[in-house]
C-alpha positions as CSV (number, residue, x, y, z in Angstrom):
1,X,-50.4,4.9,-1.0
2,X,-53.2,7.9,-1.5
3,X,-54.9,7.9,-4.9
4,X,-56.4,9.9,-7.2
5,X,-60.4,9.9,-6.7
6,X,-62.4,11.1,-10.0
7,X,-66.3,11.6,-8.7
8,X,-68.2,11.9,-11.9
9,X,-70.4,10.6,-14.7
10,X,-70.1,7.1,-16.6
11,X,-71.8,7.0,-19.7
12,X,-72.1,5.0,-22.7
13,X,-71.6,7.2,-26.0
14,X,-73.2,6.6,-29.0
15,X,-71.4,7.6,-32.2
16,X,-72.3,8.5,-35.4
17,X,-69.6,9.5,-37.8
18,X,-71.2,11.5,-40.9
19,X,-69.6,14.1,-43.5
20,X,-71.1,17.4,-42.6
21,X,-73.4,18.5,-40.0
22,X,-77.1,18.8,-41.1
23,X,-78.8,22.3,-41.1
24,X,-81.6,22.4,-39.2
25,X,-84.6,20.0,-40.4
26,X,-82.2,18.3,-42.8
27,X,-81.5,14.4,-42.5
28,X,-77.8,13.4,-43.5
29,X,-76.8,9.3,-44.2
30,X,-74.7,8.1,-40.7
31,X,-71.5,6.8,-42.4
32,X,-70.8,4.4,-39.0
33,X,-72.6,3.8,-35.5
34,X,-70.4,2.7,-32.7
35,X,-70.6,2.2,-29.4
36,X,-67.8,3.4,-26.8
37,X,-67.4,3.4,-22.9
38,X,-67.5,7.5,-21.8
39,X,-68.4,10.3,-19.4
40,X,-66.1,13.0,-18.6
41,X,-65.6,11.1,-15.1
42,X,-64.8,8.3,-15.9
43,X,-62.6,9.5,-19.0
44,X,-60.2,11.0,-16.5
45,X,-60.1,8.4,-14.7
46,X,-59.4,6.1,-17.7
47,X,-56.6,8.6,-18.6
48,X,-55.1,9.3,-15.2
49,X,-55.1,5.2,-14.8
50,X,-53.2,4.4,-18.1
51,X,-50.9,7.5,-17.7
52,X,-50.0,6.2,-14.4
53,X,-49.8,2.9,-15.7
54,X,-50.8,2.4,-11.8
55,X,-53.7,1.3,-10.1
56,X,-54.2,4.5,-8.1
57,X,-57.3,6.0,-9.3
58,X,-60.6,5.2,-8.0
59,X,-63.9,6.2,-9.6
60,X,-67.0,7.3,-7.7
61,X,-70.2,6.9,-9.9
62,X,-73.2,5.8,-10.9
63,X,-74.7,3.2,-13.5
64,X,-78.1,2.1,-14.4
65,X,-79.4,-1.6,-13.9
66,X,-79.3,-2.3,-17.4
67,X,-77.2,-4.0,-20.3
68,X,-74.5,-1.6,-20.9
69,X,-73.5,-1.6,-17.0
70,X,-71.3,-4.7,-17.2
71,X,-69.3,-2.9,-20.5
72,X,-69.3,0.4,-18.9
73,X,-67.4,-1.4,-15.4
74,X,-65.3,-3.8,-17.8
75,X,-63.9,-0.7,-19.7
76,X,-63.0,1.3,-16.6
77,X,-61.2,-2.0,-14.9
78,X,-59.1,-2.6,-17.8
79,X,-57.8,1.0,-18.1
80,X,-57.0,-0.2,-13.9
81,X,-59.1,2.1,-12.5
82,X,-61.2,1.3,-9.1
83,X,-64.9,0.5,-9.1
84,X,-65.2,-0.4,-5.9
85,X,-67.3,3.0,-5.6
86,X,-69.3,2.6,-8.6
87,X,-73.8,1.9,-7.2
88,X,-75.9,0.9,-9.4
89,X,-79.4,3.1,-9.8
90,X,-82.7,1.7,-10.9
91,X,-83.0,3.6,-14.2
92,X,-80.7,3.8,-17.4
93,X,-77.2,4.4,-17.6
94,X,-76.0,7.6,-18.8
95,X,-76.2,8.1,-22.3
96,X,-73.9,10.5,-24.8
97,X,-75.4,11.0,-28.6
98,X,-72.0,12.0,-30.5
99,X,-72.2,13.1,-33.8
100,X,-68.7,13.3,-35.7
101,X,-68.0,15.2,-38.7
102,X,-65.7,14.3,-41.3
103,X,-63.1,17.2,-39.9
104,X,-63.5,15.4,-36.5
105,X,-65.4,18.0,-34.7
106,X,-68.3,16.7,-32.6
107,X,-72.0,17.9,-31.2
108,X,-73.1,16.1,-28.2
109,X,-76.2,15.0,-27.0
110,X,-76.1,14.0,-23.1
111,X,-79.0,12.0,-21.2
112,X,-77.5,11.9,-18.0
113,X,-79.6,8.9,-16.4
114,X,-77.8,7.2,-13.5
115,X,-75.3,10.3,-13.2
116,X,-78.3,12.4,-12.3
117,X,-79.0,10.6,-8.9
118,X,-75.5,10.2,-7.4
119,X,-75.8,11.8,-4.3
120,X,-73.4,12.4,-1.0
121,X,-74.4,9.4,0.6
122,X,-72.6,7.4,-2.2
123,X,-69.1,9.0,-1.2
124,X,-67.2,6.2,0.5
125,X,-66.0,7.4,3.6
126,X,-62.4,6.6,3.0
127,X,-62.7,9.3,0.3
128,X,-61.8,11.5,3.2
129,X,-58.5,9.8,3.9
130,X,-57.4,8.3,0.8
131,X,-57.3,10.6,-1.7
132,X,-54.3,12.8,-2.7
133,X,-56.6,14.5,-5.3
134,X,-60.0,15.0,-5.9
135,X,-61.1,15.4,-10.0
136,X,-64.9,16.9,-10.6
137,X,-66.9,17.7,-13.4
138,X,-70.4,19.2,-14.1
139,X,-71.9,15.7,-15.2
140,X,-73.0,14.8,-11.5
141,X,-75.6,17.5,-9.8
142,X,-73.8,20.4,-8.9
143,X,-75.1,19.8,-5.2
144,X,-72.8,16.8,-4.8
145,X,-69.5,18.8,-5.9
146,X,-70.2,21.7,-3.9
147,X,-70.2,19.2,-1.0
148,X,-67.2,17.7,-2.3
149,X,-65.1,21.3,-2.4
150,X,-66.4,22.6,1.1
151,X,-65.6,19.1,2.6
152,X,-62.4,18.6,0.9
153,X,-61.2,21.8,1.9
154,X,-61.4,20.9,5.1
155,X,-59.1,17.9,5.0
156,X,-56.5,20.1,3.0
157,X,-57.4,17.8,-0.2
158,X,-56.8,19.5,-3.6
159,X,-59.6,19.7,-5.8
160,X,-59.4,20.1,-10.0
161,X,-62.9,21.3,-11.2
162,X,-63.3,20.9,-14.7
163,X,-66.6,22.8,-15.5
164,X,-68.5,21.0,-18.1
165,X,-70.8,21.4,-19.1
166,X,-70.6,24.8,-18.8
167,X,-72.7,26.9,-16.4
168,X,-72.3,30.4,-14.5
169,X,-70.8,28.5,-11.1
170,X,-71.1,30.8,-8.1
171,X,-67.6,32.7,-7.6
172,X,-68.0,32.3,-3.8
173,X,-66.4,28.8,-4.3
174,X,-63.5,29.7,-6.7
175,X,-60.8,29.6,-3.3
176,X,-61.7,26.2,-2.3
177,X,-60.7,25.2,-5.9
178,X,-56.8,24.3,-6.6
179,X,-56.7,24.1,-10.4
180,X,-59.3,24.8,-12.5
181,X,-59.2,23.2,-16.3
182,X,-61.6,24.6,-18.8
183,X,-61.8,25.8,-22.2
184,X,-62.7,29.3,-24.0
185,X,-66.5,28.7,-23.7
186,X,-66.7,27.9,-20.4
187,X,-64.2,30.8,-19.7
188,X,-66.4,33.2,-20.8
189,X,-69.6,31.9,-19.1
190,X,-67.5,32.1,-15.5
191,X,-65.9,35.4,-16.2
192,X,-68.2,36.9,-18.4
193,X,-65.2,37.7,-20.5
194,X,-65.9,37.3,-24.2
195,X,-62.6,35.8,-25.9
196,X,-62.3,36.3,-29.3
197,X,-58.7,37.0,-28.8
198,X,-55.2,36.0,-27.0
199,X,-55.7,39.2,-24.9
200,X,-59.0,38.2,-23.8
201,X,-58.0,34.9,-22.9
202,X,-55.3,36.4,-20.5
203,X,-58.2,38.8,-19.0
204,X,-60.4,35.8,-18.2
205,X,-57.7,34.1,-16.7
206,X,-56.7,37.0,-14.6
207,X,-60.2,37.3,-13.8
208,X,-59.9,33.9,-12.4
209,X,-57.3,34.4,-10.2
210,X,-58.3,37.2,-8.5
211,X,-61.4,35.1,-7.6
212,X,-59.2,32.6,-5.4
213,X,-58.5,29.8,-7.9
214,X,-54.6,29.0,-7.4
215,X,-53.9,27.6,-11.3
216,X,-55.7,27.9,-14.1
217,X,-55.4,26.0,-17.5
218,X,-56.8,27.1,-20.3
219,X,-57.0,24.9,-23.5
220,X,-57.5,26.0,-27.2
221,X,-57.8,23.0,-29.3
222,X,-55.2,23.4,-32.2
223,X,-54.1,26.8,-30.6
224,X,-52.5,25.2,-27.7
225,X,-53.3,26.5,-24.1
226,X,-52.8,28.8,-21.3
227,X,-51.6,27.7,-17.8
228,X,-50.9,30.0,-14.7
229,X,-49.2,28.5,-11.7
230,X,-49.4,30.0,-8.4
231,X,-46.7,32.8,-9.3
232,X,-49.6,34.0,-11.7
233,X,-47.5,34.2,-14.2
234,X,-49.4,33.4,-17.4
235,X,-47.7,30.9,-20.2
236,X,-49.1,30.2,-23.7
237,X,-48.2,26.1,-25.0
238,X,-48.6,25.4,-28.5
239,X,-49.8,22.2,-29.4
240,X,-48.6,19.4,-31.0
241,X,-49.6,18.6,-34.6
242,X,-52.1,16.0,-35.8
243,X,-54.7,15.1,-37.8
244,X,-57.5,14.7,-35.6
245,X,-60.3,12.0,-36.3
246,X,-62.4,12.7,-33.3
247,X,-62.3,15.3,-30.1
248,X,-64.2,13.5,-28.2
249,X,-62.3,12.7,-25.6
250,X,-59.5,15.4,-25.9
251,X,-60.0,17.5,-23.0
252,X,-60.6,14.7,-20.6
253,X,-57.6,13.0,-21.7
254,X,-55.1,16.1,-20.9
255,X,-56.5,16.6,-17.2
256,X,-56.1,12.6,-16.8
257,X,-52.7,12.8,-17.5
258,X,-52.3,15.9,-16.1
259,X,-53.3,14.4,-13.0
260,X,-50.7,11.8,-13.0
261,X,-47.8,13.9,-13.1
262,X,-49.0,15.8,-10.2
263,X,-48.6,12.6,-8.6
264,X,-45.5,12.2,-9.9
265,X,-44.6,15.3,-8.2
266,X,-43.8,17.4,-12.0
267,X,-44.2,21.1,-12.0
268,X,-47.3,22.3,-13.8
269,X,-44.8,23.5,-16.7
270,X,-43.6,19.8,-17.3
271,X,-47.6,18.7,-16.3
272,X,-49.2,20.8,-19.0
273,X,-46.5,19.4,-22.0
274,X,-46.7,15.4,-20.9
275,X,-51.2,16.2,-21.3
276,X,-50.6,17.9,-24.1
277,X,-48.7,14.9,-25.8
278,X,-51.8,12.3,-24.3
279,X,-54.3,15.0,-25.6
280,X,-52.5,15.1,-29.6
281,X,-52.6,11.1,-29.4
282,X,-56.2,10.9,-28.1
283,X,-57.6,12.9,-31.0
284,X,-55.9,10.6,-33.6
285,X,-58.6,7.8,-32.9
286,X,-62.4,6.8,-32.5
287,X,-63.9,7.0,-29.6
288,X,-63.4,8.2,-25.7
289,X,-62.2,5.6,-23.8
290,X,-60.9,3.6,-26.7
291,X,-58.8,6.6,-28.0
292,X,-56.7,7.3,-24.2
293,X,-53.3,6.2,-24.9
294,X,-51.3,4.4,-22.4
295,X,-47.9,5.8,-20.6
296,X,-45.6,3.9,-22.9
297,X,-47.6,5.6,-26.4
298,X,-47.1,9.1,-24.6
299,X,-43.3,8.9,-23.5
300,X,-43.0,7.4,-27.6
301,X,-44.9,10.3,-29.0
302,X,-43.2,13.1,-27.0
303,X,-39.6,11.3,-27.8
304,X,-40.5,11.4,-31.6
305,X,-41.9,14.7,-31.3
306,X,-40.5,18.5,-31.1
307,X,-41.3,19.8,-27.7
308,X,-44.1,22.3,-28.3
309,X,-42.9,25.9,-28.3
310,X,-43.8,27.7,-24.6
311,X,-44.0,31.8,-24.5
312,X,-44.3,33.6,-21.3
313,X,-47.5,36.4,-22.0
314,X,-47.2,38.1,-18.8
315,X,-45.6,38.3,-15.2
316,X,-47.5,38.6,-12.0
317,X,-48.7,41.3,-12.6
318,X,-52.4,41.2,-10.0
319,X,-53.3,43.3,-7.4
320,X,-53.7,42.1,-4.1
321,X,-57.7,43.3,-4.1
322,X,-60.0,42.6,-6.9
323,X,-61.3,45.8,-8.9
């Protein structure tokens, strides 16, 4: 059986919860400092793993030689993801400094340590054959996942880029990439599109398409999101209601699960509802890893729960050249 293979950062994140954000040169009292098992990579992995409730995700990764390795490869293992791919470096792991507000927003510090160095010649070579589906994010050098696309392309592997942190990637790649997932900042740093509205959101997604990518999601936080298949027909989701706690570990959460029911062989329709439900749950606790739920708390949450409301914006409605 063919997994899914995340290739990204593992980091320990460091959180401080505290009422409001300081102002610049202000100190503010930390309410409580905790410790929890992240990275964008191996998030999604975490999340793919337990939405699977399968052990058919490997992780491909780096940690430092020092004392939070053993928790940071403990956490992913008991979510049941793989780290058989997962060197150590000689230098620190990967470090997150999270500060959370009391209306469980978040800034975020990275020190990407160990992440920094993984390079192409820690791709397992099974990569190649195994994988069904190839996540990426921007927490690894951008060298390494520009391999990955041109390479993967050539097997006929699908790859999801999730680009963040955000920066201006060259548009020359956007073909080789099957779904992209982002949010409205890193929208408007790839299109250049400034969103400030619903109708700006559907211009950047456009945008998108025309450049090659075959389905873009779009996510909004408490606004829902935006998903176009490859009929380019644009659909906004609303989102469930919570009361969030933390957003850390949000975004990585939905393409997790989103991950798994592409797997599962779901539409993108029925994919972007079942993340949305993982997403809702994930905000409602401390934490990144710590916060994914498993498959059984999703299928419970969405049975308790009023399907979101979906509303088709726009049919295909692109040219076939790009103005």
């Amino acid at each position: 059986m063919k997994s899914i293979y995340v290739v990204g950062s593992i980091n320990m994140d460091i959180v401080n919860e505290i009422q409001s954000f300081p102002l610049p040169g202000q100190t503010v009292e930390g309410l409580h400092t905790q410790y929890h098992p992240g990275g964008k990579g191996a998030n999604q992995a975490a999340a793919a793993a337990a939405a699977m409730a399968s052990s058919s995700v490997q992780i491909v990764g780096a940690v430092g030689n020092d004392a939070y390795k053993t928790i940071l490869l403990q956490s992913l293992q008991d979510k049941g993801v793989g780290i058989e791919n997962v060197s150590t470096k000689e230098c620190g792991s990967g470090l997150a400094f999270i500060t959370v507000n009391s209306e469980g927003e978040n800034y975020i510090v990275l020190s990407p340590g160990a992440n920094k160095h993984l390079s192409a010649q820690d791709l397992p070579a099974q990569l190649w054959h195994d994988a069904a589906l190839i996540l990426l994010q921007n927490e690894i050098p951008w060298e390494l996942n520009q391999t990955i696309i041109q390479i993967a392309e050539k097997y006929g592997i699908p790859v999801w880029m999730n680009p963040a942190p955000a920066f201006a990637m060259p548009s020359d790649l956007f073909r080789s990439i099957h779904t992209l997932i982002l949010n409205e900042t890193e929208a408007e740093l790839l299109t250049t599109v400034p969103i400030s509205s619903e109708d700006d959101a559907v211009q950047a997604i456009s945008q998108l398409l025309l450049d090659g990518i075959r389905r873009v999601i779009l996510t909004m936080g408490s606004k829902g999101l935006l998903f176009a298949d490859e009929s380019k027909q644009i659909t906004h989701l609303e989102a469930y209601s919570v009361q969030p706690v933390d957003t850390t570990a949000a975004g990585d959460t939905f393409i997790g699960a989103l991950a798994s029911t592409w797997m599962n062989g779901q539409t993108l329709s029925e994919g972007v509802k079942f993340a949305s439900a993982a997403a809702a749950l994930a905000v409602t606790k401390l934490g990144a890893q710590d916060s994914i739920p498993s498959r059984a708390e999703i299928d419970a949450f969405i049975r308790s729960n009023p399907e979101p409301v979906s509303q088709i914006l726009m049919p295909s409605c692109l040219s076939a050249h790009k103005q």
